[in-house]
C-alpha positions as CSV (number, residue, x, y, z in Angstrom):
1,X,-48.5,211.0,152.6
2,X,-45.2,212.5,153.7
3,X,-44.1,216.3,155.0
4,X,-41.1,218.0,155.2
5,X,-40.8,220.2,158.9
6,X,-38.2,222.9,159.3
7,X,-37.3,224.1,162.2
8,X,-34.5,227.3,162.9
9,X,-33.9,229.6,166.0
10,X,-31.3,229.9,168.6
11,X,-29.8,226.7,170.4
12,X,-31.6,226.1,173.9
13,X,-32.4,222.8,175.3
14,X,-35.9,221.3,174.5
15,X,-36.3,221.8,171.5
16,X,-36.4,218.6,169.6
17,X,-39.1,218.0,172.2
18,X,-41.1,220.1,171.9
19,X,-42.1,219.3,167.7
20,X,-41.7,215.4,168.4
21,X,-43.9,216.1,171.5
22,X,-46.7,217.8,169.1
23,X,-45.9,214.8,166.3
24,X,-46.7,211.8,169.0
25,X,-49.7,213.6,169.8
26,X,-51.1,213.2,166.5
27,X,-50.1,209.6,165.5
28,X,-47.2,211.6,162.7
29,X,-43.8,209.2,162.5
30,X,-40.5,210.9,161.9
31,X,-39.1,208.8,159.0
32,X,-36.0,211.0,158.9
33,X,-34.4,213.7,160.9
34,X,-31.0,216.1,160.6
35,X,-30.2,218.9,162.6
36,X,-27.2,221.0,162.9
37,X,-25.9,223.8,165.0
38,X,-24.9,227.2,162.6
39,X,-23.0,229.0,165.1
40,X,-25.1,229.7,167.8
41,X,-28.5,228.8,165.7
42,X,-30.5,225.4,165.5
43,X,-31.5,224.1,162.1
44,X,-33.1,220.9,161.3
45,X,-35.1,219.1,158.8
46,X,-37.6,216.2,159.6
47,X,-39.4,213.8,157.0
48,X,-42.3,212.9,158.4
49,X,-45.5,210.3,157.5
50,X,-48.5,211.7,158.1
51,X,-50.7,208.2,157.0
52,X,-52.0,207.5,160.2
53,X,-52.2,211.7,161.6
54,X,-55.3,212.4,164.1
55,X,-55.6,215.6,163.1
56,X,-55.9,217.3,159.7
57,X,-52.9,218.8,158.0
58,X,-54.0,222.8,158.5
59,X,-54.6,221.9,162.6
60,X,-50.9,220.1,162.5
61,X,-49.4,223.0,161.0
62,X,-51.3,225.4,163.5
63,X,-50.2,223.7,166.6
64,X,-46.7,223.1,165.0
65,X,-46.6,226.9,164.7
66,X,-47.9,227.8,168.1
67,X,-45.4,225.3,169.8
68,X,-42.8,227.2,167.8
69,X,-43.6,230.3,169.7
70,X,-43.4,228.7,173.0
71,X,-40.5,227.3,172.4
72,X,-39.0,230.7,170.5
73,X,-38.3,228.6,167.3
74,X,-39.4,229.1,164.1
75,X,-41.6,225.8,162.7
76,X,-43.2,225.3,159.5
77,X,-44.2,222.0,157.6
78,X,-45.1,221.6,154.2
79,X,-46.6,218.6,152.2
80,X,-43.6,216.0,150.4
81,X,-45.1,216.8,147.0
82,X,-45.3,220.4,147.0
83,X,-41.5,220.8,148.5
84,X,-40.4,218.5,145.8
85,X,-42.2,221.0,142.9
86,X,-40.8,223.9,144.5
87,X,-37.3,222.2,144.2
88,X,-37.3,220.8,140.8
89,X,-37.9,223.9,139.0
């Protein structure tokens, strides 16, 4: 099973750390990753494999989420097969 993770704020330093932090954690492998800087905002897309996760998906997304707010980013993570639906229509 594979997730998409978005991730969009302003540019600081730690960032990147602070997801892959929360994705080592829980045994989730980045597969893919690209980030880019829109003027002075972060933006990046992970694929992720969530085969061997510790946790289940609703607790990932929760801690995702609150690890977003410490780090003043916006995070949000949704399964493979549902962003693939949503973008084929």
């Amino acid at each position: 099973m594979k997730a998409f993770i978005s991730v969009i704020g302003d540019d600081k330093i730690g960032i990147i750390h602070g997801v892959t932090t929360v994705l080592k954690k829980h045994s989730v492998n980045v597969l893919d990753i690209n980030q880019t800087l829109l003027q002075e905002y972060f933006a990046m897309v992970m694929l992720v494999d969530l085969e061997k996760m510790s946790i289940d998906f609703k607790q990932l997304k929760e801690e995702l989420a609150t690890a977003g707010e410490e780090i003043g980013v916006s995070i949000k993570i949704q399964h493979e097969d549902l962003f693939s639906t949503m973008h084929s229509i």
